[in-house]
C-alpha positions as CSV (number, residue, x, y, z in Angstrom):
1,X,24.9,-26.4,-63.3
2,X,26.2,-24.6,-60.3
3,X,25.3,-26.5,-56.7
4,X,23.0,-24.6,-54.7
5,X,24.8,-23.1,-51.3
6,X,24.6,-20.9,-48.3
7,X,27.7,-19.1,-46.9
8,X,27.7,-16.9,-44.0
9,X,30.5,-15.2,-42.5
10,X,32.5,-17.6,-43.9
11,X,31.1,-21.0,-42.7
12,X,29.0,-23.2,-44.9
13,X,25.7,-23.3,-44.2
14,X,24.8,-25.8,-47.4
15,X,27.5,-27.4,-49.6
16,X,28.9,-24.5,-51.8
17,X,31.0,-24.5,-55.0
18,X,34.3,-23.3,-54.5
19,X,34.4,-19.9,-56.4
20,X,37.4,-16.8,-56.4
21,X,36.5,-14.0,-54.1
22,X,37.4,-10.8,-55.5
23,X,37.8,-7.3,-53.4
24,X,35.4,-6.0,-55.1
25,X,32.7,-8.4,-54.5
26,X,29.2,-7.3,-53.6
27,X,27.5,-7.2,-50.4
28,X,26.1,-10.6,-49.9
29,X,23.0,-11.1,-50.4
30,X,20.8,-13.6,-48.1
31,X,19.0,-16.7,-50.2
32,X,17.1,-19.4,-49.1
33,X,17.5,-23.2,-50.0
34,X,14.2,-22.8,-52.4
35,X,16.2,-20.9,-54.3
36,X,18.9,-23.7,-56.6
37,X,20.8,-21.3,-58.0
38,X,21.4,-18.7,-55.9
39,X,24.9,-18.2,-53.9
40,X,26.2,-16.2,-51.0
41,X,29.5,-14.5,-51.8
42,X,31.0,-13.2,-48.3
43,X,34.1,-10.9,-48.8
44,X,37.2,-12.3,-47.5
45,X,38.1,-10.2,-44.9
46,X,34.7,-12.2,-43.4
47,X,35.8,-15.8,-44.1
48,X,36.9,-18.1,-41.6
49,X,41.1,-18.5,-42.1
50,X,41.2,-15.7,-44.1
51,X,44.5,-14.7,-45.9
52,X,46.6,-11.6,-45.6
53,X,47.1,-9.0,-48.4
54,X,50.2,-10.9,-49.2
55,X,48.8,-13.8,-49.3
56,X,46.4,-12.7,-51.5
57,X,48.8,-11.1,-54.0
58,X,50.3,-14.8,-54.0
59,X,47.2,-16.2,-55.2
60,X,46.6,-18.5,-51.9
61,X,43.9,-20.4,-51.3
62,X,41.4,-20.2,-48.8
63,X,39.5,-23.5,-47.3
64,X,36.0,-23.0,-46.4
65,X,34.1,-24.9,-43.7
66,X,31.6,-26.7,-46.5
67,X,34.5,-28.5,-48.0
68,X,37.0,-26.8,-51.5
69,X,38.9,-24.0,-51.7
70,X,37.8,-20.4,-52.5
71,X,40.7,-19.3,-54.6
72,X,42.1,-15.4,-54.2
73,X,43.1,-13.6,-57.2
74,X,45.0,-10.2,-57.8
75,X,43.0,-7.3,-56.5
76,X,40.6,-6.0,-59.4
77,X,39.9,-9.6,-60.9
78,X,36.2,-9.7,-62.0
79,X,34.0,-11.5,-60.4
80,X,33.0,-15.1,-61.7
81,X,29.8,-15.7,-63.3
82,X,27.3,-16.6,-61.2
83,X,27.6,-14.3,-58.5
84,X,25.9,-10.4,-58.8
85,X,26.8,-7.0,-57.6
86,X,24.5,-5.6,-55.2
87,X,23.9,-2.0,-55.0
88,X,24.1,-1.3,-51.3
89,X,21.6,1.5,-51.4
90,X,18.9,-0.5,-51.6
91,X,18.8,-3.2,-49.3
92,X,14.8,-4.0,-50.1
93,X,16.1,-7.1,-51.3
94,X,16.3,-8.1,-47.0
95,X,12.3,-8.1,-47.2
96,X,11.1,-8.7,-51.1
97,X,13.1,-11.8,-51.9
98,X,12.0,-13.8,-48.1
99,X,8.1,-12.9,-48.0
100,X,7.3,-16.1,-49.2
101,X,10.3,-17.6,-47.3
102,X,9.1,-16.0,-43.9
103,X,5.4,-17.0,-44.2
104,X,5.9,-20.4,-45.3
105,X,9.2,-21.7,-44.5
106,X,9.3,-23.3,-40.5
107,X,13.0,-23.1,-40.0
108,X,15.2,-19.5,-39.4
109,X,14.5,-17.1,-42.6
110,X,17.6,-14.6,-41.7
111,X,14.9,-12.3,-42.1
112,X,16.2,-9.1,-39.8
113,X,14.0,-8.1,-36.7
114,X,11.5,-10.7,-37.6
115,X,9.2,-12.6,-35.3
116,X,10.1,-15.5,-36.2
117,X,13.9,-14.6,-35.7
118,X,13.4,-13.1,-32.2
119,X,11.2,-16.1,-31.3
120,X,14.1,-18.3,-32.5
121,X,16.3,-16.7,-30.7
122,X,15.0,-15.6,-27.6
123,X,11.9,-17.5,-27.8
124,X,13.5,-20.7,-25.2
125,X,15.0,-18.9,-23.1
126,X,13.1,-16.0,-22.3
127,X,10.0,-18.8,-21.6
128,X,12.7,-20.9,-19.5
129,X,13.8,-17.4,-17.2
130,X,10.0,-17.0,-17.1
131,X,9.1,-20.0,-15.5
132,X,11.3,-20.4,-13.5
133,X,10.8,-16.9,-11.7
134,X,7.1,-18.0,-11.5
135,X,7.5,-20.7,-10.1
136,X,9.9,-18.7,-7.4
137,X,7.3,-16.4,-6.7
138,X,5.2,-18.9,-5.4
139,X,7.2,-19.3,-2.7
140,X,8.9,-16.6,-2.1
141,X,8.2,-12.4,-3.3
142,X,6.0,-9.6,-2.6
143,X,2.3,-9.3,-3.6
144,X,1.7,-6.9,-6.0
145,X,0.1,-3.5,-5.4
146,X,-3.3,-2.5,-6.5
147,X,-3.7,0.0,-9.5
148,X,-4.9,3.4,-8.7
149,X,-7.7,3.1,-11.4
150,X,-8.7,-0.3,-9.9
151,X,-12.5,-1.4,-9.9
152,X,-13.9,-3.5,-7.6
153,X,-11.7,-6.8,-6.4
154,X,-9.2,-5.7,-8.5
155,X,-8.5,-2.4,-5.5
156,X,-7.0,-5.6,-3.4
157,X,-3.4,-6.1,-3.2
158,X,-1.7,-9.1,-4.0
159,X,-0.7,-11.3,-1.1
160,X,3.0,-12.8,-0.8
161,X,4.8,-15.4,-1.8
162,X,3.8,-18.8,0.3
163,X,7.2,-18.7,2.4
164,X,8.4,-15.3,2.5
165,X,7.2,-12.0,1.0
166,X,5.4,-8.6,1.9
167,X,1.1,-8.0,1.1
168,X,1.0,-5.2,-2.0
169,X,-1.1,-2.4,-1.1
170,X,-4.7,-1.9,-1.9
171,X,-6.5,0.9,-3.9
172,X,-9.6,2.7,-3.2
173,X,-10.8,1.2,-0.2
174,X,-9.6,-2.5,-1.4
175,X,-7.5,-4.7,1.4
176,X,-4.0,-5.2,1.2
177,X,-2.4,-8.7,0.6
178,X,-1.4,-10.7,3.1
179,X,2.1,-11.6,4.4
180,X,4.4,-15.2,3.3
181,X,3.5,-18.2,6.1
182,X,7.4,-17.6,7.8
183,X,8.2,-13.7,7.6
184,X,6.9,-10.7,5.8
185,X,4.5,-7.8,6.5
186,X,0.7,-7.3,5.7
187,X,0.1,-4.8,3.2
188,X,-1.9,-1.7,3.7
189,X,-5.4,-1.0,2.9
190,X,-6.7,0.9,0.6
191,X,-7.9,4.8,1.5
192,X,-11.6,5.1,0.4
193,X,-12.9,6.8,-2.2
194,X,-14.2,9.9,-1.3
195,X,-18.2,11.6,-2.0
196,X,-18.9,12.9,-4.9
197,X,-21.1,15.9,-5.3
198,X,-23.5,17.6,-7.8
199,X,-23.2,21.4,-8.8
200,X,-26.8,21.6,-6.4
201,X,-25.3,19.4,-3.4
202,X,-27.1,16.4,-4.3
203,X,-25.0,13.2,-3.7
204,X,-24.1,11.4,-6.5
205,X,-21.6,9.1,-5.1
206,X,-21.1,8.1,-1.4
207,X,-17.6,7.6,0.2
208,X,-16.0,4.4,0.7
209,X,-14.7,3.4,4.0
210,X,-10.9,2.4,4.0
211,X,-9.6,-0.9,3.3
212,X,-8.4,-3.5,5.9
213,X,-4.4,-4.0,6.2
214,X,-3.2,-7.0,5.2
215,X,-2.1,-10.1,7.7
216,X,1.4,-10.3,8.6
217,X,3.2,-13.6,8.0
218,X,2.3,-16.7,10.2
219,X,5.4,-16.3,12.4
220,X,6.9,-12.6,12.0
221,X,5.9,-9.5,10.9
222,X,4.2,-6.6,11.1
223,X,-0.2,-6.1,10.3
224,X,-0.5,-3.6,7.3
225,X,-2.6,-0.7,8.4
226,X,-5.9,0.1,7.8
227,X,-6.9,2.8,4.7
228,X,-8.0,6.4,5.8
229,X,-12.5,6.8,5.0
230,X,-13.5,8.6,2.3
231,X,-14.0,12.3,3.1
232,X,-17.7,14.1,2.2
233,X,-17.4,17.5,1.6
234,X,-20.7,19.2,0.9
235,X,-19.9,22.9,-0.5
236,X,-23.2,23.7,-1.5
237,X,-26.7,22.5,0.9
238,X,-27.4,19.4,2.4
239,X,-25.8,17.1,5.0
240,X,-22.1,15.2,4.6
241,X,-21.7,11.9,6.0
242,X,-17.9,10.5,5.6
243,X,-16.6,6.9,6.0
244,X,-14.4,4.8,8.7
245,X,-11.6,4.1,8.6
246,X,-9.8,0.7,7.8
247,X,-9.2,-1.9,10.6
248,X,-5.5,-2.6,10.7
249,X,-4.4,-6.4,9.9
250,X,-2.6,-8.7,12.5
251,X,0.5,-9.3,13.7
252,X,2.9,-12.6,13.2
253,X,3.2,-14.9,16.1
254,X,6.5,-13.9,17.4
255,X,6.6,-10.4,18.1
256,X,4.3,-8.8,15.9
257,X,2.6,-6.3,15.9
258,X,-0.9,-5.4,14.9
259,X,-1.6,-2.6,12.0
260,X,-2.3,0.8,13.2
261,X,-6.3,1.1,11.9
262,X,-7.3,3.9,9.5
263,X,-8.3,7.2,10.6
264,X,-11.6,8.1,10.1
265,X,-13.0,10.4,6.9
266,X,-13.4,14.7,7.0
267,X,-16.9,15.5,7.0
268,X,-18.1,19.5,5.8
269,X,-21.6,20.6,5.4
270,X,-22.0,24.0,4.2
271,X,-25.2,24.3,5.2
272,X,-26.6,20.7,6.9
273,X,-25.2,18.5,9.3
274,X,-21.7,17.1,9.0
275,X,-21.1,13.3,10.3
276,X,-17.4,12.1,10.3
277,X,-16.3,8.8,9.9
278,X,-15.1,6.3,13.0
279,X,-11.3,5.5,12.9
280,X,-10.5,1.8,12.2
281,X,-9.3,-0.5,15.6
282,X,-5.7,-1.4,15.5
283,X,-5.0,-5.1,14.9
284,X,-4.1,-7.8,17.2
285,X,-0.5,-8.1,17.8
286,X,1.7,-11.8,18.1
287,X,0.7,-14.1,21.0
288,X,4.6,-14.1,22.2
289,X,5.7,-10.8,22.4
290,X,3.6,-8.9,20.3
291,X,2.2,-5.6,20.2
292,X,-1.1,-4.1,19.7
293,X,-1.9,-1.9,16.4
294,X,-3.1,1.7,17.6
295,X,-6.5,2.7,16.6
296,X,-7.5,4.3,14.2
297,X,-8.2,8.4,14.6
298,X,-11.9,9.9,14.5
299,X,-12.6,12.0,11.5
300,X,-13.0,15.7,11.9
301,X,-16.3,17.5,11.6
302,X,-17.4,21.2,10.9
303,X,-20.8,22.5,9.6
304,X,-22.1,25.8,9.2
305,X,-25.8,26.4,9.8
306,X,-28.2,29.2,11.5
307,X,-30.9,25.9,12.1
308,X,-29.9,25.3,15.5
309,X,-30.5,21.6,15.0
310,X,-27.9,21.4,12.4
311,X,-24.8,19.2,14.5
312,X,-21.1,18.7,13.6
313,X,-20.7,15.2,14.8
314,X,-16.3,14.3,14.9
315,X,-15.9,10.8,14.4
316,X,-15.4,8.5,17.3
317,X,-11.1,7.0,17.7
318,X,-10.6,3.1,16.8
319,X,-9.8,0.7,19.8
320,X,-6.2,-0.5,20.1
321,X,-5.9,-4.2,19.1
322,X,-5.1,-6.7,21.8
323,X,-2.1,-8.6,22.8
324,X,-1.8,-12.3,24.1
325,X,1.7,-11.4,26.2
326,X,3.2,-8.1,25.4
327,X,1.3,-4.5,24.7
328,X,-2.2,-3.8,24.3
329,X,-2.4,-1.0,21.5
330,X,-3.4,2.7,22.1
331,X,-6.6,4.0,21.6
332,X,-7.6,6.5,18.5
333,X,-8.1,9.5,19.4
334,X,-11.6,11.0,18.7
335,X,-11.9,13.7,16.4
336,X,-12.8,17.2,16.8
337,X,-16.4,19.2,15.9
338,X,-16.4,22.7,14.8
339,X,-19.9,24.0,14.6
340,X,-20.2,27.1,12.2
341,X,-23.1,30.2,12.9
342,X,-25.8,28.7,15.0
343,X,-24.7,24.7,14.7
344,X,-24.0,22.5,17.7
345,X,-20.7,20.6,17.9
346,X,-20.0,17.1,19.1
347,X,-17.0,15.4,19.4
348,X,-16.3,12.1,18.8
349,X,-14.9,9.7,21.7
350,X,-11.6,8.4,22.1
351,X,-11.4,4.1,21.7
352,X,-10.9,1.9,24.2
353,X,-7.3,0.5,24.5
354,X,-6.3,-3.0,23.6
355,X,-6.5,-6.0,26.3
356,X,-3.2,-7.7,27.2
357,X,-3.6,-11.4,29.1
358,X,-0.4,-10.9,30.2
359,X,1.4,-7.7,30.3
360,X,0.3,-4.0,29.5
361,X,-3.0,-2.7,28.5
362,X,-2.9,-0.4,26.2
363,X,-4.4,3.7,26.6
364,X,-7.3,4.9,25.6
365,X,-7.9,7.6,23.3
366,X,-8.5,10.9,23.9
367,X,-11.8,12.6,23.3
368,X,-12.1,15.1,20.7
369,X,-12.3,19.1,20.9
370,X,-15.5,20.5,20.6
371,X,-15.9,24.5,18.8
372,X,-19.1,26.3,17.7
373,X,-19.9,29.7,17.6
374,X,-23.3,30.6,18.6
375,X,-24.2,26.8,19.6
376,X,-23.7,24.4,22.1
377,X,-20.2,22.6,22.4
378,X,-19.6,19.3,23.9
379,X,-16.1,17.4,24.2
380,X,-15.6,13.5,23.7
381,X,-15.3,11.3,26.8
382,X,-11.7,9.6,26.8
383,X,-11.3,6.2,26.2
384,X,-11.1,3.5,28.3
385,X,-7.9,1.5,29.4
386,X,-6.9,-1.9,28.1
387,X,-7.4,-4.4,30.8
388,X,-5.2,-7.4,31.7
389,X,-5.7,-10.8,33.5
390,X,-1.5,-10.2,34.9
391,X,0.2,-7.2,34.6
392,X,-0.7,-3.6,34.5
393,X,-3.7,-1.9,33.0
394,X,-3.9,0.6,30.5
395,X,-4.2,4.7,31.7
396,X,-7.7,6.1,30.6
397,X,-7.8,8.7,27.8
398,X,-8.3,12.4,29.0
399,X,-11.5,13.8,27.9
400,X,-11.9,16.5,25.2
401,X,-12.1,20.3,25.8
402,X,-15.2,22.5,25.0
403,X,-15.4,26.0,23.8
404,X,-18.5,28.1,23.0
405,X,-18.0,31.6,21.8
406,X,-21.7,33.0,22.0
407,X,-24.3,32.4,23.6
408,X,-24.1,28.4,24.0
409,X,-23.2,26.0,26.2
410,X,-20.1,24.3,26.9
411,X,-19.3,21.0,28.7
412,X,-16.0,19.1,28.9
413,X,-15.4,15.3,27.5
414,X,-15.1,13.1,30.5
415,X,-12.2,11.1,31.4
416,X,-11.6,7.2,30.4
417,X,-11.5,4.8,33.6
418,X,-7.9,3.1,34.1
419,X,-8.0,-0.1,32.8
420,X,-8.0,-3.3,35.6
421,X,-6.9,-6.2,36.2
422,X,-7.6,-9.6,37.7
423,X,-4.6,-11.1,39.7
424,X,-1.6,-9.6,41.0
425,X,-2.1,-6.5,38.9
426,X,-1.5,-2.4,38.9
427,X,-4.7,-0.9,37.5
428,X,-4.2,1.6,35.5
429,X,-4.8,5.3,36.2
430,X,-7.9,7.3,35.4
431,X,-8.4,9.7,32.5
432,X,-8.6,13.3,33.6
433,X,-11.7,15.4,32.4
434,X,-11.9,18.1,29.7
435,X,-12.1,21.7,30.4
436,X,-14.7,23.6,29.5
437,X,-15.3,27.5,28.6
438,X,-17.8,29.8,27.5
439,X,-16.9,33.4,26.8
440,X,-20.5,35.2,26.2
441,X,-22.9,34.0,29.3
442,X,-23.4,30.4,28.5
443,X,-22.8,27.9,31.1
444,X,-19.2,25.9,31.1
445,X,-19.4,22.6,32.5
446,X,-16.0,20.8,32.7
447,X,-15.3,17.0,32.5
448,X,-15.0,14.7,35.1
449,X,-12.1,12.5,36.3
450,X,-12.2,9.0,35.8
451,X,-11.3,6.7,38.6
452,X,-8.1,4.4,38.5
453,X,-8.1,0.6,37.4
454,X,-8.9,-2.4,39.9
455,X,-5.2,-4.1,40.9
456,X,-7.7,-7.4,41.1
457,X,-6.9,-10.1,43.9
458,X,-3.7,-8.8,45.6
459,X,-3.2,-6.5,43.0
460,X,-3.2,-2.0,43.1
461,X,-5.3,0.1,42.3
462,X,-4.9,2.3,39.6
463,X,-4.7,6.4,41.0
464,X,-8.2,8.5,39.9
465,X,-8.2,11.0,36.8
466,X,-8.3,14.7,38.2
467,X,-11.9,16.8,37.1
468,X,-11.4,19.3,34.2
469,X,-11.8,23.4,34.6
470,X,-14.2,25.8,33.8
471,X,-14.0,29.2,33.0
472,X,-16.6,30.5,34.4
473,X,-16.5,27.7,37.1
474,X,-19.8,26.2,37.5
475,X,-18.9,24.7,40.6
476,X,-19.6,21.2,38.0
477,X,-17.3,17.9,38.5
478,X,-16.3,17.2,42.0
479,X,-17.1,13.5,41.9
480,X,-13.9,12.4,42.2
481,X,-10.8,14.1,43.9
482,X,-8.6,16.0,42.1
483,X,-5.7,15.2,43.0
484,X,-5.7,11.5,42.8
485,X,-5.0,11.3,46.1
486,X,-7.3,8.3,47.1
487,X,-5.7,5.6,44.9
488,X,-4.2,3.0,47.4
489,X,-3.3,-1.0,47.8
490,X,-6.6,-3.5,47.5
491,X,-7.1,-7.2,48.2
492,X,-10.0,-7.4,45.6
């Protein structure tokens, strides 16, 4: 009875018989140890200290790993019994004759591109890589950013690794991740989703304000910025009534800087009144050296309309985020209001800019521009300055200009006061008015100057804002001087 064996490439899997290998022998075929009488023949170019052609022609022996001698005969000898040809153009025999092994057996089957093979041999140390870079990313990577068919808590992004590592970005108005606790930036937020709208101008789904930017890292790096609103765009009848914009996400605590915040959404009303959304504030900056995020921009707003009630409204600009010792941020700027057929137009204000407790205040926004055709037009008033307890106070935004074509009325944004301070300070200068014009017998009223920023005790005052124009003049605006000429030194 022949021993049951396994050869592979030469090397002795299970205790083999020794047995001649002819040239012509057959392709091996792969058996299992359930099988007793089955044998793998491997040609002998494939066996382990195989002989040359002229030791074959000698009649030398080979020594296999599993203990004998295959013995070499002339080229054409028959192979020994036992052993079977296999017809190499049908290899079925690598699947029929191991079902059973593959299913039942719990060690390797040499079944090709099984499972169980890959498991066996990848299985370990795929897992092993695996762990090991999840455990790294605990510490130290990027958060991962939100899908763009995200649902829910699923739009936020993925914050950083504990140590080091950037926030992903949100989706659809969801919040971006936040930074690592030693360096890395916050991620940004999301922009909302914007209104949806049936055939008839009903609304079927309202817009989604923008998502806030993600934290920067406990000691450095950058606020992620706040998402842009969703926009409302009413083609058909009705009013449109977009979304703000994201707030951006602090800075680290050595010289970061706050996320710019998101601007505010479009609103159109084809035939109804059109409300923009407010831009998102910027966020704080780093209590040593940091930097204020800018605010966020007003949305734009233009509706059409021959109800004179109908009113584009733009949206109103973020305030700048706020700095312990460094720069207060800027201001958003408001957005502008166009004001179709008989509609009235209203731009949005500009935001305040961001307090320093020592250092610079930031500027304020400017107002928005204000268009309509046969209504009234009014500009935004600028934004205030960032104010300071040391240091020098933010300038005022300028207000917006104001155009009526028809028969309306026109009037000029007014200007932002300079921001103050308390001790030792330069106040910062005044916003200058808005211009105003009318070009079919309306009246044109322009903006006003601001005046400059207190200097606080033993500190300067900040120079005035000069007065806007209007064309026609209307003689409007002359509370303050226009050429700034009465800022000057205070003990306050």
């Amino acid at each position: 009875m022949t021993t049951a064996g396994l050869v592979i490439a030469g090397m002795a899997l299970l205790p083999v018989d020794p047995a001649p290998v002819s040239e012509n022998a057959a392709v091996p075929r792969n058996v299992v140890a359930s099988q007793p009488e089955a044998r793998v023949v491997v040609p002998a170019a494939l066996q382990i200290g195989a002989p040359s052609a002229a030791q074959e022609q000698a009649g030398a022996t080979v020594p296999t790993p599993g203990g004998g001698a295959a013995a070499s005969g002339p080229a054409g000898a028959p192979a020994p019994s036992g052993t079977e040809d296999v017809d190499t153009d049908d290899l079925s025999f690598l699947t029929e004759e191991f079902e059973a092994a593959d299913t039942g057996a719990t060690g390797l089957t040499f079944r090709g591109g099984s499972a169980r093979t890959a498991s066996a041999s990848n299985g370990v140390g795929a897992t092993a890589v695996t762990d090991v870079g999840s455990f790294i990313a605990i510490f130290i990577g990027n958060g991962a950013d939100a899908p763009a068919d995200c649902l829910g808590a699923a739009c936020n992004g993925g914050n950083a690794g504990l140590f080091f590592g950037n926030g992903g970005k949100g989706a659809n108005g969801g919040d971006g991740g936040n930074g690592g606790w030693f360096f890395g930036n916050g991620g940004r937020g999301g922009n909302g989703v914007d209104a949806v709208y049936a055939d008839d101008g009903t609304l079927l789904s309202g817009p989604t304000a923008g998502g806030t930017g993600g934290r920067a890292a406990l000691l450095f790096g950058t606020g992620g910025a706040g998402g842009d609103g969703g926009a409302a765009q009413n083609t058909v009848a009705g009013d449109a009534i977009s979304a703000d914009g994201g707030d951006g996400g602090r800075g680290g605590l050595f010289l970061g800087k706050g996320g710019a915040g998101g601007i505010g959404g479009l609103a159109t009303a084809a035939n109804g009144k059109a409300i923009a959304g407010s831009g998102g504030a910027g966020g704080d900056g780093g209590a040593v050296l940091g930097w204020g995020g800018t605010g966020g921009a007003g949305g734009g707003a233009e509706a059409a309309s021959e109800d004179p009630t109908a009113i584009a409204f733009g949206g109103d600009g973020g305030d700048g985020g706020k700095s312990a010792s460094g720069l207060g941020g800027s201001g958003g700027d408001g957005g502008y209001a166009d004001g179709y057929d008989a509609t009235n137009a209203i731009a949005g204000d500009g935001g305040s800019g961001g307090a320093a407790t020592v250092g610079f205040g930031g500027e304020g926004g400017s107002g928005g521009e204000a268009y309509s055709d046969d209504g009234d037009a009014y500009g935004g008033d600028g934004g205030a300055g960032g104010t300071v307890i040391t240091g020098v106070g933010g300038s005022g935004g300028d207000g917006g200009y104001a155009g009526a074509y028809l028969d309306g009325d026109a009037e000029g944004g007014d200007g932002g006061a300079g921001g103050s301070g308390a001790l030792f300070s330069i106040g910062g200068k005044g916003g200058d008015g808005g211009d105003a014009e009318t070009f079919d017998g309306g009246t044109a009223n322009a903006g006003d100057g601001s005046p400059g920023g207190s200097g606080g005790l033993l500190g300067i005052k900040g120079r005035n804002g000069k007065d806007g124009t209007a064309n026609p003049d209307s003689g409007a605006g002359a509370a303050a001087s226009d050429d700034g000429s009465d800022g000057d030194s205070s003990s306050e």
